[in-house]
C-alpha positions as CSV (number, residue, x, y, z in Angstrom):
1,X,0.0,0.0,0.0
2,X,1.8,3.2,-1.3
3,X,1.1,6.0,2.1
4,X,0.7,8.5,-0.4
5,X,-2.5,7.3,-2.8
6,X,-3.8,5.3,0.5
7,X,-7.2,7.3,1.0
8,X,-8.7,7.7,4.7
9,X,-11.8,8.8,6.2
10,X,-12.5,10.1,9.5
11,X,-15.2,8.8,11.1
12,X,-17.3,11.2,12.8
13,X,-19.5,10.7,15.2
14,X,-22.1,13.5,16.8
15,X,-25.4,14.3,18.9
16,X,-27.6,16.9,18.5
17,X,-26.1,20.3,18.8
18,X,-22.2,18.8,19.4
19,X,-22.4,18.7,15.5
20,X,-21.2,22.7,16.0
21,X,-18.0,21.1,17.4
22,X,-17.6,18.8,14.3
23,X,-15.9,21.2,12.2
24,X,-12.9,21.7,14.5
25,X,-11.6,17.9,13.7
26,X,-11.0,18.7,10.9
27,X,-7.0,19.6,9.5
28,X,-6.6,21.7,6.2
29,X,-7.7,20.0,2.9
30,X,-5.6,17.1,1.5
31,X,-6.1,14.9,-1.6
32,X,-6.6,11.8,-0.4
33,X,-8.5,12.5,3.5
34,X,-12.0,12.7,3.5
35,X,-14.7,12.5,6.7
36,X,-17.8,11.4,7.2
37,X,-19.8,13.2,9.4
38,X,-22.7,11.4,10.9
39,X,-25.0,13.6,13.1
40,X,-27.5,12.0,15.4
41,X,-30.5,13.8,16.2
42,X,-33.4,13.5,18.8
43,X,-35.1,16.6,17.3
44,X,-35.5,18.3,13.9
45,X,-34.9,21.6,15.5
46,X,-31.2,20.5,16.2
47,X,-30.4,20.2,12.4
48,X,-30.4,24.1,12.3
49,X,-27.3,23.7,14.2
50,X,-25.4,22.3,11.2
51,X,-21.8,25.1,10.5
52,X,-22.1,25.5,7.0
53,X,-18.5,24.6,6.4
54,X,-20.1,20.9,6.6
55,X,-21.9,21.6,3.8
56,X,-19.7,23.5,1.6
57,X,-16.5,22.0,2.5
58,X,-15.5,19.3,-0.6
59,X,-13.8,16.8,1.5
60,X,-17.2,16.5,4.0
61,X,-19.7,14.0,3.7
62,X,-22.6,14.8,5.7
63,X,-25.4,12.2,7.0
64,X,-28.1,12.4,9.4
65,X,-29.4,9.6,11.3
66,X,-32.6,10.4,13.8
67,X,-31.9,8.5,17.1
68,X,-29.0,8.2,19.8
69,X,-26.8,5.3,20.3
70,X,-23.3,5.7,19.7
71,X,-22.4,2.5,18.3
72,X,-25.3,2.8,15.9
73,X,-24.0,5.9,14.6
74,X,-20.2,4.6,14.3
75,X,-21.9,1.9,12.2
76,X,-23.7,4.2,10.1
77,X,-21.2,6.1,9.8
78,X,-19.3,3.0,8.3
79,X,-21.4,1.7,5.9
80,X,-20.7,5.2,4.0
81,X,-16.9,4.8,3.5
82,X,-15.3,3.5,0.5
83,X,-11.8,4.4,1.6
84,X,-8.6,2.0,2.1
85,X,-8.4,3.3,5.9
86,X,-11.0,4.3,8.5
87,X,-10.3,6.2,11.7
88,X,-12.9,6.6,14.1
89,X,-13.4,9.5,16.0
90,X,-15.8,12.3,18.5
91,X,-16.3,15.5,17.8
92,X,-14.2,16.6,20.2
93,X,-11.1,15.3,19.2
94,X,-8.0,16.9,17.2
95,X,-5.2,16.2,14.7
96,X,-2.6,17.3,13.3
97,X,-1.2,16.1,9.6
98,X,2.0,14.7,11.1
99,X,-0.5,12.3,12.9
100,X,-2.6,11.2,9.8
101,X,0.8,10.6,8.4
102,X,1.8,8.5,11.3
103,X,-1.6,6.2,10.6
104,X,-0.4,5.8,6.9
105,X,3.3,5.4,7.3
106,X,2.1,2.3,9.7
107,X,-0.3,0.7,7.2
108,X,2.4,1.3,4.6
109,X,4.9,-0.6,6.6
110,X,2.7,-3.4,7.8
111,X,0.6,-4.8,4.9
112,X,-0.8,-7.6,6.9
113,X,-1.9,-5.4,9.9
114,X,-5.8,-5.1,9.8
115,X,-6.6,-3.3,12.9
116,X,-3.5,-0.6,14.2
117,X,-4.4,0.5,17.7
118,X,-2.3,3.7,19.1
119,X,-1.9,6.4,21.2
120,X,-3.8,9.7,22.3
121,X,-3.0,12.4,24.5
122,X,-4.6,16.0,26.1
123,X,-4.0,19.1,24.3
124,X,-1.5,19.8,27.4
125,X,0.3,16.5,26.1
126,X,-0.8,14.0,29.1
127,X,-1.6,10.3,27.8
128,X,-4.6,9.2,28.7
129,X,-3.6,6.2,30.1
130,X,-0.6,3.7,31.0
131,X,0.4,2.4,27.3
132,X,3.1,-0.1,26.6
133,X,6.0,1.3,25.1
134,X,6.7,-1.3,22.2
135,X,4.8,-2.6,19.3
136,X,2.8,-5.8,19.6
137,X,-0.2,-7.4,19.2
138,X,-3.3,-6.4,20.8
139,X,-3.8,-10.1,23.2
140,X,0.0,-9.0,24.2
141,X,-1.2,-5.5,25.3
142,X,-4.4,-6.6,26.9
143,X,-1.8,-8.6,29.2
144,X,0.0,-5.3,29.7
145,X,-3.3,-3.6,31.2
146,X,-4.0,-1.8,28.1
147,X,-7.6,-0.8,27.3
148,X,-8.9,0.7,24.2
149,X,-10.6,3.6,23.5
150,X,-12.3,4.4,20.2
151,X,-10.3,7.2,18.9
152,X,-7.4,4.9,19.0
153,X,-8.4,2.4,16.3
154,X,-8.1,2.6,13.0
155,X,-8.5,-0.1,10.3
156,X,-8.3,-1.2,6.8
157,X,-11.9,-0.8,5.5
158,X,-12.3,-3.3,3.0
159,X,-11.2,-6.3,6.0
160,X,-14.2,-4.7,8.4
161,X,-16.8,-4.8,6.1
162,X,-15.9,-8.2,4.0
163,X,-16.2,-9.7,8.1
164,X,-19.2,-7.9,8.6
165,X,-17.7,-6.6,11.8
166,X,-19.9,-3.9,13.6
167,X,-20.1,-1.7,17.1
168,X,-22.4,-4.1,18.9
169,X,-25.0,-1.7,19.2
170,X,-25.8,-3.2,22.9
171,X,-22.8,-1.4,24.1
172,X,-22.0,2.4,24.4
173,X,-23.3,5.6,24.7
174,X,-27.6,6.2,24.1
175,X,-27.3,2.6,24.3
176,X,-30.6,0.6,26.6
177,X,-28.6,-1.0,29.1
178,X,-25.1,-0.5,28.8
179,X,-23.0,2.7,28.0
180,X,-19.6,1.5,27.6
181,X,-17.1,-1.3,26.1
182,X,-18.5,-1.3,22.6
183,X,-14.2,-0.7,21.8
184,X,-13.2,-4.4,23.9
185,X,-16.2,-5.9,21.7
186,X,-15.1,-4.4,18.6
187,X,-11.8,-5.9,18.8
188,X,-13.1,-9.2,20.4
189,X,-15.2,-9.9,17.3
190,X,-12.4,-8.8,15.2
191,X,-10.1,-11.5,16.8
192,X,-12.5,-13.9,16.3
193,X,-13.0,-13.0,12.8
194,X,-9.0,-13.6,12.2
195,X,-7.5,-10.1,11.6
196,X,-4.6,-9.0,12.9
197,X,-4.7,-6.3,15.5
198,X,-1.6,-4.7,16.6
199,X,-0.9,-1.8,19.0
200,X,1.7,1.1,18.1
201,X,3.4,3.3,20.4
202,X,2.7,6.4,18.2
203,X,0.3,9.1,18.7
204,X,-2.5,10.4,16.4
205,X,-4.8,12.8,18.4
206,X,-5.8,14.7,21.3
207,X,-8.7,14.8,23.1
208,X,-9.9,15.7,26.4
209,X,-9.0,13.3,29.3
210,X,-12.6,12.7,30.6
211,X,-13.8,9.5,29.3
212,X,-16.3,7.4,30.5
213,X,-14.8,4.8,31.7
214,X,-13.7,7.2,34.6
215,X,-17.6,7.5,36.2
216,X,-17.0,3.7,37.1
217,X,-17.3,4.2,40.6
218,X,-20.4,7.1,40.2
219,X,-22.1,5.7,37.4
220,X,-24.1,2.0,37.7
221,X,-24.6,1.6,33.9
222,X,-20.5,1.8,33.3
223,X,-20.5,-0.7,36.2
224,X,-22.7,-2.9,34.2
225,X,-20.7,-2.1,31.3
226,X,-17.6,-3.6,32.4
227,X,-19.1,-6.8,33.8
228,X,-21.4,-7.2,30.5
229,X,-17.8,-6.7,28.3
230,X,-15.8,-9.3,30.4
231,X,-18.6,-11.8,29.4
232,X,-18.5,-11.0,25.9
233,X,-14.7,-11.1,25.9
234,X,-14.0,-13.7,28.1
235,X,-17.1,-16.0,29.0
236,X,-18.7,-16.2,32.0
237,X,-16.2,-17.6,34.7
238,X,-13.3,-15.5,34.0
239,X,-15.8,-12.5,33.6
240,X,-16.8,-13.5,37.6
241,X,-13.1,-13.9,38.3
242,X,-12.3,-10.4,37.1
243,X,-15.1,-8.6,38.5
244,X,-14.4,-10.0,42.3
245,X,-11.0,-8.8,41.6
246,X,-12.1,-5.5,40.7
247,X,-14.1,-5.2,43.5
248,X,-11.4,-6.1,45.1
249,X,-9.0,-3.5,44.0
250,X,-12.0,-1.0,44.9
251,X,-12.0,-2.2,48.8
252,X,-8.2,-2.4,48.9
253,X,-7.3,1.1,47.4
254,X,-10.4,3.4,47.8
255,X,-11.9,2.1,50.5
256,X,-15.0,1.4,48.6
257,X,-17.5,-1.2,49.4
258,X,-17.3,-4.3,47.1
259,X,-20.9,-5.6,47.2
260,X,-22.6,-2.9,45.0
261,X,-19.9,-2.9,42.4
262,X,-19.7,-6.9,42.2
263,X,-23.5,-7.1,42.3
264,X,-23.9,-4.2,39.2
265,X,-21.0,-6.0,37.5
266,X,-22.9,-9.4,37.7
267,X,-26.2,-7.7,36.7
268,X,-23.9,-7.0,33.0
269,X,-23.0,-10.4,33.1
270,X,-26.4,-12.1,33.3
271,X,-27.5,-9.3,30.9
272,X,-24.8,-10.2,28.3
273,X,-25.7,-14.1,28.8
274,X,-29.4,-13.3,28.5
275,X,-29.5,-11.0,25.4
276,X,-26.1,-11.2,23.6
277,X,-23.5,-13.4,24.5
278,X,-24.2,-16.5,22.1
279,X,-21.3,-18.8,22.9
């Protein structure tokens, strides 16, 4: 794959009025970069709120989709690129061109890499988490403690949508049940599928540091989350293993009590076994 006739889109995802933030992902114009922009809406009213640089600019791609649910949207969102590489993103996220040419320069490098997982940081340059310092495969940086997040993963197009991979629209945000892990899922069905996912120790955007998965310990739906995603990912034992553990870590370090966590976590698990997990 030659870097410079590769074509990318960026993915972008939106609610409502955050489509006035949309525009500000965007970098200067470039041949072969286009996005999608795919705004949500629970109202007509809200499509008023549309910058008209979404609709004038030639490298934009504008869709509406009435609804909420994040991973919905990501998948709409999808089934509207033709390019070689997709990046997902929020509207509230940045780049620079030195970090779309990071994304190509990888996918130039490593033909057989399907999925490239990498790095983000704050506008202040803070990471947002603990990542591993080295290149390897994704299994190898689960064992590391790494998580993902979605405006980390990138991928080769054509290998999503010949799998018929999709955000399992029973996780994320504006989702029923469960608000979070749609990412873990992702890649878990990706796996499964056969592609190769790697993680690279290069960054590619900046974004705020609040993410979800930090309301853990304030919010019972992320609870849920993260109990439903270790049954998807890992089955039902281990998923009980690794909950008592993080309840656990809650008791031992924050002197929080255990039992609500454990029993919000299990309610994800029996809701994962119930309505989605099929194995």
């Amino acid at each position: 794959m030659d870097k410079n006739h590769t074509t990318v889109d960026i993915l972008i995802c939106t609610l409502n009025e955050r489509i006035k933030d949309a525009a500000s992902v965007m970098i200067e114009e470039r041949e072969n970069i286009r996005y999608i922009v795919s705004m949500q809406y629970t109202d007509t009213k809200y499509l008023k709120d549309i910058p008209d640089i979404l609709k004038t600019r030639k490298d934009v791609s504008l869709y509406t989709l009435e609804g909420r649910g994040l991973s919905r949207n990501r998948n709409y969102a999808l089934s509207k690129s033709d390019a070689d590489i997709c990046i997902i993103t929020d509207d509230d996220v940045r780049y620079k061109p030195s970090y779309i040419d990071t994304i190509l320069q990888i996918y130039a490098s490593t033909p057989h890499t399907d999925i490239a997982l990498f790095q983000v940081i704050s506008s202040e340059g803070i990471f947002h988490k603990k990542y591993p310092k080295e290149r390897m495969s994704y299994a190898e940086a689960e064992r590391h403690d790494y998580y993902p997040t979605s405006m980390e993963i990138t991928f080769r197009r054509k290998k999503i949508q010949e799998t018929g991979i999709r955000f399992n629209e029973h996780y994320g945000l504006g989702a029923d049940y469960l608000i979070s892990g749609e990412e873990s899922v992702f890649l878990k069905d990706a796996e499964d599928a056969r592609l190769t996912v790697e993680y690279f120790p290069y960054i590619i955007a900046e974004t705020p540091l609040n993410t979800t998965g930090e309301h853990f310990l304030t919010d019972i739906r992320v609870q849920r989350s993260k109990g439903a995603t270790f049954c998807y990912c890992y089955g039902m034992a281990k998923a009980t293993y690794l909950c008592l553990k993080e309840s656990a870590f809650y008791l031992l370090h924050k002197g929080v009590n255990p039992l609500p966590l454990m029993k919000n976590m299990v309610d994800g698990i029996i809701y994962c076994k119930k309505f989605i997990w099929k194995k």
